[in-house]
Every structure is written in structure tokens, then in C-alpha cells.
Backbone as CSV, one residue per row, in Angstrom:
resi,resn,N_x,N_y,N_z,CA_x,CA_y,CA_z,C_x,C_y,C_z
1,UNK,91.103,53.300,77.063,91.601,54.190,78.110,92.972,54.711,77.722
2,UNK,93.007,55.681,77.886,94.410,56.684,77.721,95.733,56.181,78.370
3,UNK,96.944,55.969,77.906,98.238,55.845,78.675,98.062,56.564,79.623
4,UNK,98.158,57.669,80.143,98.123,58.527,80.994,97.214,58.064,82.325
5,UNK,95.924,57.700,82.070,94.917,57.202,82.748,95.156,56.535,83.583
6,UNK,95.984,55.244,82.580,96.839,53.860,82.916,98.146,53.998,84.244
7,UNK,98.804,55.094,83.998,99.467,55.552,84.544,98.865,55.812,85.977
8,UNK,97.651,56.629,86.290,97.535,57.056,87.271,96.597,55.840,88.132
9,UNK,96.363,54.945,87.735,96.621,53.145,88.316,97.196,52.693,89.131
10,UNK,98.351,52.917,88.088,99.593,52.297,88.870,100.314,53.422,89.878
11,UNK,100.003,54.676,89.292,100.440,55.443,90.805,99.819,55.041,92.073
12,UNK,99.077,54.448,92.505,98.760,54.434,93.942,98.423,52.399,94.277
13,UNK,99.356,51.842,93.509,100.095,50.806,93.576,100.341,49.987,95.130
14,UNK,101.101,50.360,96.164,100.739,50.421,97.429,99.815,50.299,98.233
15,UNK,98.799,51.346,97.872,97.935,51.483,98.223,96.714,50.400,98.007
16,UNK,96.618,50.086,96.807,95.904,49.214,96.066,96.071,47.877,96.978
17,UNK,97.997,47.596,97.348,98.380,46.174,98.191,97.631,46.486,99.662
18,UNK,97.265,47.334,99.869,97.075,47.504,101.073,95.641,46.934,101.190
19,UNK,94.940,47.708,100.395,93.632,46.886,100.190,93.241,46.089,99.976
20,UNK,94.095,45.686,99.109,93.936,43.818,98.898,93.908,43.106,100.144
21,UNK,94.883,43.250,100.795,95.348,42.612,101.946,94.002,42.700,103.007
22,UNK,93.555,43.894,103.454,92.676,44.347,104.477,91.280,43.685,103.631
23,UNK,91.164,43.610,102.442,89.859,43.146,102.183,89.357,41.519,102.258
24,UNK,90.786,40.707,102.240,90.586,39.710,101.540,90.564,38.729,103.199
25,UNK,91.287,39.832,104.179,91.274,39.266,105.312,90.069,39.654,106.273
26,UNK,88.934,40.336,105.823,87.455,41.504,106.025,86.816,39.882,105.801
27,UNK,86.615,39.548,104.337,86.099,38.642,103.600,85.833,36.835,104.410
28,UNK,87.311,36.699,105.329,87.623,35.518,105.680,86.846,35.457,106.926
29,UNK,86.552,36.566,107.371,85.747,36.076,108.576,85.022,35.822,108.496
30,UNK,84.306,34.691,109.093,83.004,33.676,108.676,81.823,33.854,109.487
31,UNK,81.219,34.606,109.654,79.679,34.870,110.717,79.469,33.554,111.214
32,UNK,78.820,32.821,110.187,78.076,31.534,110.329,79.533,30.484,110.943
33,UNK,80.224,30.786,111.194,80.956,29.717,111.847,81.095,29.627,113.546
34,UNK,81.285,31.425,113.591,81.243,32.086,114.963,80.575,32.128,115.521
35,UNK,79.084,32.427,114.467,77.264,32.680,115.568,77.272,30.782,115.950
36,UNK,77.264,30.022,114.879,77.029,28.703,115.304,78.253,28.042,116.708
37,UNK,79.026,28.342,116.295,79.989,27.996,117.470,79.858,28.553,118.793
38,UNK,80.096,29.540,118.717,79.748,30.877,120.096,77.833,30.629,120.889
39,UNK,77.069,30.281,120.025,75.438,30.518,120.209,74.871,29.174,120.288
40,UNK,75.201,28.394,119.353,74.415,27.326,119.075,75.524,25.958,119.262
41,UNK,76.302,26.205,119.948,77.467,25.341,120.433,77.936,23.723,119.349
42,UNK,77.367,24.396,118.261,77.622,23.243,117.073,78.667,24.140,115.651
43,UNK,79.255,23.533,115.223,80.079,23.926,114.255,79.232,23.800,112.712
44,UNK,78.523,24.783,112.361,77.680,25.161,110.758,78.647,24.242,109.848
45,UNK,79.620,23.865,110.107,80.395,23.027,108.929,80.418,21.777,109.189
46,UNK,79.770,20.984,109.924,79.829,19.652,110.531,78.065,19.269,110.607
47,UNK,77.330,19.941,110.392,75.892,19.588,109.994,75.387,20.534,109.177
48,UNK,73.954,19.598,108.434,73.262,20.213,107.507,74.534,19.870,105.881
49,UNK,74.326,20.512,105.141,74.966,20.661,104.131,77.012,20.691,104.065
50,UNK,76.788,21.155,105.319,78.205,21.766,105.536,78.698,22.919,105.276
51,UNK,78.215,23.470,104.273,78.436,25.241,104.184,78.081,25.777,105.144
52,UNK,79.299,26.724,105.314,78.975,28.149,106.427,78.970,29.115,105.714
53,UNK,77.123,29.194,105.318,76.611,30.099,104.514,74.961,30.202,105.256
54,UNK,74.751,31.613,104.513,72.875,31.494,104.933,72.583,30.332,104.887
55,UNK,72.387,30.108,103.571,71.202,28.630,103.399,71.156,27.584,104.581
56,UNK,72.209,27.228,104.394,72.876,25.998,105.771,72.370,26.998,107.107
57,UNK,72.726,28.185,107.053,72.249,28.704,108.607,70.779,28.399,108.975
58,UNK,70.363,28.991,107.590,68.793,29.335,107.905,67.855,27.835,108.075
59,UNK,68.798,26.803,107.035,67.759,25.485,107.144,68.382,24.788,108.712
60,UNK,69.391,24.634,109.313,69.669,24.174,109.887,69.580,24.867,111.418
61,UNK,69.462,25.868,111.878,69.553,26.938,113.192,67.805,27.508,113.019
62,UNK,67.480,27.855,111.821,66.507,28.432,111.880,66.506,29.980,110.703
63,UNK,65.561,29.897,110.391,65.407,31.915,109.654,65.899,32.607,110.668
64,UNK,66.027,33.180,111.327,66.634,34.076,112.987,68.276,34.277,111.922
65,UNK,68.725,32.994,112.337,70.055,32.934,112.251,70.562,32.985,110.735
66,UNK,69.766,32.305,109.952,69.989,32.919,108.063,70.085,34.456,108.290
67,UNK,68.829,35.123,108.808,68.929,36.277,108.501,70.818,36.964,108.836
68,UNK,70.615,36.456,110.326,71.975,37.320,111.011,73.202,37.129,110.256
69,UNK,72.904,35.722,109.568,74.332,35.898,108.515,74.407,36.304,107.616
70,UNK,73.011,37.037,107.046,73.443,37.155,105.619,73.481,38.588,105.979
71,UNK,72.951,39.078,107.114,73.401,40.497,107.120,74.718,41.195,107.315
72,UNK,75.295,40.290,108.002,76.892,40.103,108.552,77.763,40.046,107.367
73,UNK,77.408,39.151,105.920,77.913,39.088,105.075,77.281,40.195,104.080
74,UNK,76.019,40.003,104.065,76.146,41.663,103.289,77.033,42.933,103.749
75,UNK,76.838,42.867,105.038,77.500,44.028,105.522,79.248,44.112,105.361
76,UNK,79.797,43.120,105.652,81.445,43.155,104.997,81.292,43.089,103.308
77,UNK,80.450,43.001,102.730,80.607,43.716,101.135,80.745,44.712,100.962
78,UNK,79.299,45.242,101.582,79.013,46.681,101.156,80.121,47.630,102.080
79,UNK,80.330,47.463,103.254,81.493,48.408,104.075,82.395,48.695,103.424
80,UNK,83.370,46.949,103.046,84.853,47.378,102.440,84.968,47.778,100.887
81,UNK,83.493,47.703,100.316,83.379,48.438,98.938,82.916,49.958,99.009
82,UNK,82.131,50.364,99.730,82.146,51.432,100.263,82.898,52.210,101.147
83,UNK,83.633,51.862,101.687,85.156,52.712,102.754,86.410,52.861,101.706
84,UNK,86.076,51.852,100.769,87.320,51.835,99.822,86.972,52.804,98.678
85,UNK,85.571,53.109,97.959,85.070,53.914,97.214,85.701,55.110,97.767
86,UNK,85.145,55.370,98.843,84.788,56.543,99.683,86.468,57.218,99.397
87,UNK,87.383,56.331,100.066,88.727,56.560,100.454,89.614,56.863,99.068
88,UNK,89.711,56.137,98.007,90.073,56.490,96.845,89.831,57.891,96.146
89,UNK,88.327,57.678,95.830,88.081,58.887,95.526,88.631,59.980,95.947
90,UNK,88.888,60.043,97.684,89.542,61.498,97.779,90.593,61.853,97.505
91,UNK,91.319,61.404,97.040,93.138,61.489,96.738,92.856,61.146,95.195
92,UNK,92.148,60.225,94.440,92.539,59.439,93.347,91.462,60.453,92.086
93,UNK,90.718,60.164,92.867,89.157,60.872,92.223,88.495,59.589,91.538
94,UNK,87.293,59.833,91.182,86.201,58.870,91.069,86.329,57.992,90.461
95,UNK,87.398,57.943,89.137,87.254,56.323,88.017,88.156,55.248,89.098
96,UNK,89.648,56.163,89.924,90.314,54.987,90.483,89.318,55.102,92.284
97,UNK,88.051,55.628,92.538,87.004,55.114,93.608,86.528,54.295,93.522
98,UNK,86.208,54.161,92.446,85.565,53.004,91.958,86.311,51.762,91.593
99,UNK,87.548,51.567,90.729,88.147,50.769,90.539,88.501,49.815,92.280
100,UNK,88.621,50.926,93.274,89.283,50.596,94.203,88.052,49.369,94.970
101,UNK,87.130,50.029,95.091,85.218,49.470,95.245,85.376,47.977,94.352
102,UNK,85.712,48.076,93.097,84.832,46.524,92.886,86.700,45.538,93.253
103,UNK,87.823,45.969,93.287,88.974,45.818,93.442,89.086,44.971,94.702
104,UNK,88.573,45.523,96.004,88.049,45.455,97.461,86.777,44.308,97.397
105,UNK,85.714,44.672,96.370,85.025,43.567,96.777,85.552,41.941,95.777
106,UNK,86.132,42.075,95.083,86.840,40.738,94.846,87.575,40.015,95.709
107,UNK,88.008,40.990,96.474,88.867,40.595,97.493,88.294,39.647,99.230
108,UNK,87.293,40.425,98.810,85.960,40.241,99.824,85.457,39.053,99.564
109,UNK,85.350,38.251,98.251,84.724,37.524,97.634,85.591,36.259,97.794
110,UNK,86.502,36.553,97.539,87.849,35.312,97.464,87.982,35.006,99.015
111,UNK,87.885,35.735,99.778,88.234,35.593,101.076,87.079,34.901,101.845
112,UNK,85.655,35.372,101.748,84.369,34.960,102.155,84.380,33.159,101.444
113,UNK,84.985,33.025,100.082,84.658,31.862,99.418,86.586,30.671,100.290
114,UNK,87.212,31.145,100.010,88.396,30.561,100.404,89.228,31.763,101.552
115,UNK,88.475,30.980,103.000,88.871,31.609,104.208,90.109,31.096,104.310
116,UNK,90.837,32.021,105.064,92.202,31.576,105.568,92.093,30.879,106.699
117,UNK,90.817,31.491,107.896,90.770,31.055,108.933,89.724,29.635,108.624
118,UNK,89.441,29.344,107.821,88.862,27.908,107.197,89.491,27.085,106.526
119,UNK,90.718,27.299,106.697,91.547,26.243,105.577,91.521,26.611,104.260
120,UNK,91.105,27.464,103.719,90.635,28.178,102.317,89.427,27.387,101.999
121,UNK,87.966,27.412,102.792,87.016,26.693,102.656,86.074,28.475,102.865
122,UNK,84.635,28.280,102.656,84.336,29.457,103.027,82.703,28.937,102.195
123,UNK,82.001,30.117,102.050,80.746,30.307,102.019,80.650,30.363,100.217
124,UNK,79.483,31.039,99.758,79.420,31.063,98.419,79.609,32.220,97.587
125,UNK,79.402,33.295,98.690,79.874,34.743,97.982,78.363,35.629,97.677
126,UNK,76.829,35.192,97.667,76.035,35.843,97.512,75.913,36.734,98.344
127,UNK,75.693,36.707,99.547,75.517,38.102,100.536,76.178,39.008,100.004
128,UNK,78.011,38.452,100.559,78.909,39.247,100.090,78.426,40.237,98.916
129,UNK,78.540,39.191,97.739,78.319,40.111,96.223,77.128,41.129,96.559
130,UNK,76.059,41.083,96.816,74.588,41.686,96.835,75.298,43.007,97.594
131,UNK,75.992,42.702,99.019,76.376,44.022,99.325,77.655,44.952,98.617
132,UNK,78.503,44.486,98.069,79.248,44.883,97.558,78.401,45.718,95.703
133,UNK,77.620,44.820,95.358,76.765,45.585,94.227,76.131,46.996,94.853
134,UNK,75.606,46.757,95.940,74.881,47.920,96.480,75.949,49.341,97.204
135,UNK,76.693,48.668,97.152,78.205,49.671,96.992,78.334,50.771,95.665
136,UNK,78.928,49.480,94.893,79.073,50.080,93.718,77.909,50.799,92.312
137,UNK,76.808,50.197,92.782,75.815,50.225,92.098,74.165,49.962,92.499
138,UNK,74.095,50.977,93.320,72.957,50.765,94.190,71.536,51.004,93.492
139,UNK,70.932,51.762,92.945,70.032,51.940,92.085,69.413,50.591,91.697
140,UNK,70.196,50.191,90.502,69.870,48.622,90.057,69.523,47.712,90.703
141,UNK,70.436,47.268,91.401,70.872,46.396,92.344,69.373,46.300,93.555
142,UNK,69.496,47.763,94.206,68.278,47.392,94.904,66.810,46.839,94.025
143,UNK,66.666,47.717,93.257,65.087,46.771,92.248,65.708,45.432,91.886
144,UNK,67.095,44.956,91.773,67.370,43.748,91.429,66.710,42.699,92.616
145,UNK,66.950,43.454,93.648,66.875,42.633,95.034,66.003,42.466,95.179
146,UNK,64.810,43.358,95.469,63.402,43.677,95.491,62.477,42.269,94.754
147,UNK,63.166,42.460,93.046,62.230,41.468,92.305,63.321,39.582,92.887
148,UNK,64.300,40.109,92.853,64.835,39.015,93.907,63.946,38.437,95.127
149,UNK,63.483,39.205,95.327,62.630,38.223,96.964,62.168,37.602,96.423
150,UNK,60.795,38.303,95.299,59.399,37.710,95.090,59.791,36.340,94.305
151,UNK,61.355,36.326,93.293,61.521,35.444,92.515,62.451,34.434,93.743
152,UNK,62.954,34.214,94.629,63.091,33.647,95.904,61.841,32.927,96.546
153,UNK,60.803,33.525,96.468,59.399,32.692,96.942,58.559,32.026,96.141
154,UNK,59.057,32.273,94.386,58.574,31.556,93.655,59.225,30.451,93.560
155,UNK,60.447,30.511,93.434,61.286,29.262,93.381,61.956,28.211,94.073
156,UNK,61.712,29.221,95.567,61.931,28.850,96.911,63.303,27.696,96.703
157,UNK,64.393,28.107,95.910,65.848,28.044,95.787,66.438,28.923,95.823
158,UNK,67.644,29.307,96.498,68.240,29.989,97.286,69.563,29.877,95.737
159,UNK,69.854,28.963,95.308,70.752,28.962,94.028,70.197,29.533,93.089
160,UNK,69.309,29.084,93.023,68.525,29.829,91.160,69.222,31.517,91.532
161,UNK,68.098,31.741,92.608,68.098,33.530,92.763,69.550,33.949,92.760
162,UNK,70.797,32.949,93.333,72.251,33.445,93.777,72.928,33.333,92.172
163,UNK,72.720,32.718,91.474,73.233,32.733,89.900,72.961,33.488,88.911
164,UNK,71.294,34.036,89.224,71.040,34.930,88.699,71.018,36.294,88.701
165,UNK,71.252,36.251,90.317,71.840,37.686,90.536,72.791,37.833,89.899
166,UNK,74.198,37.178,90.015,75.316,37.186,89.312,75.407,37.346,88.290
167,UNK,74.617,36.790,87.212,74.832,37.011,85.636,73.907,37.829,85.192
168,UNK,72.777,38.442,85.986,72.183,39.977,85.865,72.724,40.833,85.809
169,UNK,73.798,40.814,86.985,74.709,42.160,87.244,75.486,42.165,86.482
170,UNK,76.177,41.139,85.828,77.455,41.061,85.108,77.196,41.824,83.667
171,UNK,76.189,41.193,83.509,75.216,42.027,81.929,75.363,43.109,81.924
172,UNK,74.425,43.784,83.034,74.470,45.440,83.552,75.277,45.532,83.424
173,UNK,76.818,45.834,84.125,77.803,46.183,84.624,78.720,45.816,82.872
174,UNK,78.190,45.570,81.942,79.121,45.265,80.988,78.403,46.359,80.105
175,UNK,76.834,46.380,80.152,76.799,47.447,79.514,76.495,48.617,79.443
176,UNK,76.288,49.059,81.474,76.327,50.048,81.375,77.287,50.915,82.669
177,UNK,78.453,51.470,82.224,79.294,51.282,82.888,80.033,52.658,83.094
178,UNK,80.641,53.450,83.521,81.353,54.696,83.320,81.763,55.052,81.879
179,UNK,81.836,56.328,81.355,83.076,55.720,80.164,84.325,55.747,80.321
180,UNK,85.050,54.435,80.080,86.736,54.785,79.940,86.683,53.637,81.445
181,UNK,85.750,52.948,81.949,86.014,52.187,82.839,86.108,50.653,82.771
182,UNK,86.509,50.181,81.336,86.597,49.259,80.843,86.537,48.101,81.646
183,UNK,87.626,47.879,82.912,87.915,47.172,83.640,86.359,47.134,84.470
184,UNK,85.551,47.459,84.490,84.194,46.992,85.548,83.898,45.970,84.956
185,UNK,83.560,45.526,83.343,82.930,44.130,82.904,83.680,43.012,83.155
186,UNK,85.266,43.118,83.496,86.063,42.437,83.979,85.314,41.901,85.224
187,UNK,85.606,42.430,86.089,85.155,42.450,87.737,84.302,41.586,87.439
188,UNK,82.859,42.406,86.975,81.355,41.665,86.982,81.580,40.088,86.769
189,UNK,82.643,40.068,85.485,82.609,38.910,84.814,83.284,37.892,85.591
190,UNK,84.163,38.123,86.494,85.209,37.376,87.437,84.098,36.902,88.414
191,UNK,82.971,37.882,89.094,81.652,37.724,90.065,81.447,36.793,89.732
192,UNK,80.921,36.592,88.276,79.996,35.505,87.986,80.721,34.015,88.259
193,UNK,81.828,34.264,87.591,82.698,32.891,87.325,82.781,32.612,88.772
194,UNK,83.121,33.626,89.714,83.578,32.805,90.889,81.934,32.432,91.746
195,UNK,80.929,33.147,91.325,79.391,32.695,91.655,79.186,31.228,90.939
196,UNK,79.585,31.070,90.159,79.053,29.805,89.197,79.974,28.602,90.289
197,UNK,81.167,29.297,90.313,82.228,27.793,90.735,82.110,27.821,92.479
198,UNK,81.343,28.518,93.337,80.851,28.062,94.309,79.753,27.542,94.539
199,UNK,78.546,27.755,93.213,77.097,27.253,93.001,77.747,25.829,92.470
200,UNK,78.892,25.283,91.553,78.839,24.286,90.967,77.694,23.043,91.204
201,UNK,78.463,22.497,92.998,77.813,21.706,93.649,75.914,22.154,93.510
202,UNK,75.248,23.053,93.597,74.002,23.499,93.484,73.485,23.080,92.289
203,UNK,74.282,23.608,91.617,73.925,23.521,89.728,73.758,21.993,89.490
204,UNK,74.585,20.960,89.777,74.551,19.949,89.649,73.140,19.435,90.401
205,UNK,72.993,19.355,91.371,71.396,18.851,91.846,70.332,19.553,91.125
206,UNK,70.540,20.954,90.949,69.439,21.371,90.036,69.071,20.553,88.987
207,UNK,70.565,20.261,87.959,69.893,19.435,86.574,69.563,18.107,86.932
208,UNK,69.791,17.839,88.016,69.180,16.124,88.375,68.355,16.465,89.612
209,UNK,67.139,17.630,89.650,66.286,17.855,90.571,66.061,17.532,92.014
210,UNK,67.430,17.845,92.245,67.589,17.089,94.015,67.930,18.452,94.922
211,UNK,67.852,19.395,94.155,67.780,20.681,94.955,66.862,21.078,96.029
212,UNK,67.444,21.193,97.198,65.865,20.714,98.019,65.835,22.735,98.589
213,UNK,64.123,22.609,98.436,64.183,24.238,98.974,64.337,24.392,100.107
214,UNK,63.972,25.876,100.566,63.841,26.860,101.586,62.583,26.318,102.679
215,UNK,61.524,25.638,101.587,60.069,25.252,102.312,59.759,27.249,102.820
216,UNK,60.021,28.554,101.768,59.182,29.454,102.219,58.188,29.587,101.986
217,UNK,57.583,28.733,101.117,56.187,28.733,100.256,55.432,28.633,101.568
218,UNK,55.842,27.180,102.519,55.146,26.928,102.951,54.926,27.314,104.632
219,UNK,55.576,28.073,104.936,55.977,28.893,106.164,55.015,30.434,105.772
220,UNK,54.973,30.706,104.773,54.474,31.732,104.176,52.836,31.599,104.679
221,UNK,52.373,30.334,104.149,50.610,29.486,103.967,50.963,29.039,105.679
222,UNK,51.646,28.688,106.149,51.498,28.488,107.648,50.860,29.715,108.461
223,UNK,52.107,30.634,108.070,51.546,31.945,108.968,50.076,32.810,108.566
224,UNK,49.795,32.529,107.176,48.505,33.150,106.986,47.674,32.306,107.741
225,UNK,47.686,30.995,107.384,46.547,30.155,107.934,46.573,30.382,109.344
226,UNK,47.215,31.256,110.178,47.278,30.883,111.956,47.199,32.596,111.853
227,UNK,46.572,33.286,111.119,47.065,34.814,111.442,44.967,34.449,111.589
């Protein structure tokens, strides 16, 4: 990338703090802490697994309530990566729209994973990421998702599919990318790392097979058998 380029970066500097700030505090609000507290008069971090995340929602409240969080958390991805795209671009133009987009959803990510209003405790970052990809990179991302379900009902682990989203996209996003937008394989690559180091705990039961599923296989063979 050109000095000059570099330059026009750091011109809107400010601006950039501003976003940080508004994204990372977007990020901290926790669905699954609020729907469980407010609805289900139990605290999502004090049963089940303890994450206030889908998984924990959905095994512990029910599918109803997985769904509502992961839409809640998709939806603060994709918004503050998309309002921030949107908003850059018009003053900056498209390489710093984009910069501003995956910039915003890191921010989103750190905040969703280490809440402020959680003590810096928080969820794992998949919703988040999935909507924030579909921000920045919607095309892919959706057929990513798509073959995502079916590989979700094969494996009926909720980690496999969340790791592999991550180091799918990161691939993509490294090699196929704007030109002169160097800094996106960065981003991708930061996704993953911070996907891996909230899966840690996951990863570990995986290699000693104590990963316990979704049971959609069998909710799936329930409802046919009663249809």
C-alpha cells in the first residue's frame, strides 16, 4: 500500500476512536444474560455450562431461546459492521468502508467475548463473527452458512461448525481480498485466534471426546416420526 494511502488512515483517526468505543460497547451487551434473567428468571451463567451463549441458551431454555440469541448476536455484528461500512465509505470512500467494517467488528468481538457489563466474561464470538462476515462479505459467507447447517446436523457440535467457520473465512479473506487491502488477512486472522481462544475449553473435550451435542439428529427423527 502506498504512503499516501497510509496517510489517509490516519486522517480520520478520531473517528476510527469513536468507533472503537461505540462498537466494543454494541458487542458487551449480552442477549442471553437479559432474555434469561428478564424471561426465564434464572441467570444463563449460573446453569448449564455457564456460557451466555446460544449453545448454553438453546441446551438449557430450549431451541426458542438459542434461536433469539443468536439472532440478537448476529444482529449486533452485522449492524455495527454494516452502519460502519455504510458510514465510512461516504466521507472516506470504500478501502477505509471497509477497513472501518472489519475494524467495528473486532470490536464487536472483544466486547461480545470480554463484556464490560460481565466482568470481561462474555460469549464465544460465533453469531457475532457470522454476522459481521455477512457484512463484510456476504456472497461467501452466506453458501458458507448454508453448507454450515447441513455440516451442524452432521456433527451435531456447535464447536466443530464455530472453528470452522473461522478458519474458512480467514483463508478466504487472505486470499481473496480487495487489492491494496492488505490489512483484511490481518482481521480474518485475529477472528480466528480470538475463535480458537474462546473454543479452547471446546477443543479440549473434543480431543478427549466429551463434547456432548445439540441431540439435533435426534429432534430431527422425533419430528418426522410424529409428522
Amino acid at each position: 500500500m502506498q504512503k499516501g494511502t497510509n496517510m489517509n488512515y490516519l486522517k480520520y483517526w478520531w473517528e476510527f476512536l469513536i468507533l472503537i468505543g461505540v462498537s466494543y460497547m454494541a458487542g458487551s451487551v449480552s442477549a442471553s444474560t437479559i432474555i434469561s434473567k428478564k424471561v426465564k428468571k434464572q441467570d444463563i451463567r449460573q446453569v448449564g455450562s455457564g456460557n451466555p451463549g446460544t449453545t448454553n441458551m438453546a441446551r438449557v431454555f430450549g431451541f426458542k431461546f438459542g434461536v433469539i440469541t443468536f439472532l440478537f448476536d448476529f444482529l449486533k455484528g452485522f449492524l455495527c459492521a454494516l452502519v460502519s461500512k455504510l458510514i465510512f465509505t461516504s466521507f472516506g470512500g470504500a478501502d477505509i468502508g471497509l477497513f472501518a467494517s472489519y475494524l467495528s467488528g473486532l470490536l464487536v468481538i472483544l466486547g461480545h467475548n470480554y463484556s464490560v457489563f460481565l466482568h470481561f466474561h462474555g460469549g464465544k464470538g460465533f453469531a457475532a463473527a457470522i454476522g459481521i462476515y455477512m457484512a463484510v462479505n456476504p456472497g461467501f459467507t452466506a453458501i458458507l452458512l448454508l453448507i454450515g447447517i447441513f455440516m451442524l446436523i452432521a456433527v451435531d457440535r456447535m464447536s466443530i461448525c464455530a472453528i470452522t467457520f473461522f478458519f474458512i473465512e480467514a483463508l478466504y479473506s487472505s486470499l481473496y481480498h480487495p487489492s491494496g487491502c492488505w490489512w483484511v488477512t490481518i482481521f480474518a486472522i485475529i477472528y480466528l485466534v480470538l475463535g480458537v481462544i474462546s473454543h479452547r475449553s471446546n477443543i479440549g473435550r473434543l480431543m478427549r471426546g466429551e463434547e456432548k451435542g445439540l441431540g439435533i439428529r435426534r429432534k430431527i427423527r422425533s419430528r418426522l416420526g410424529n409428522s
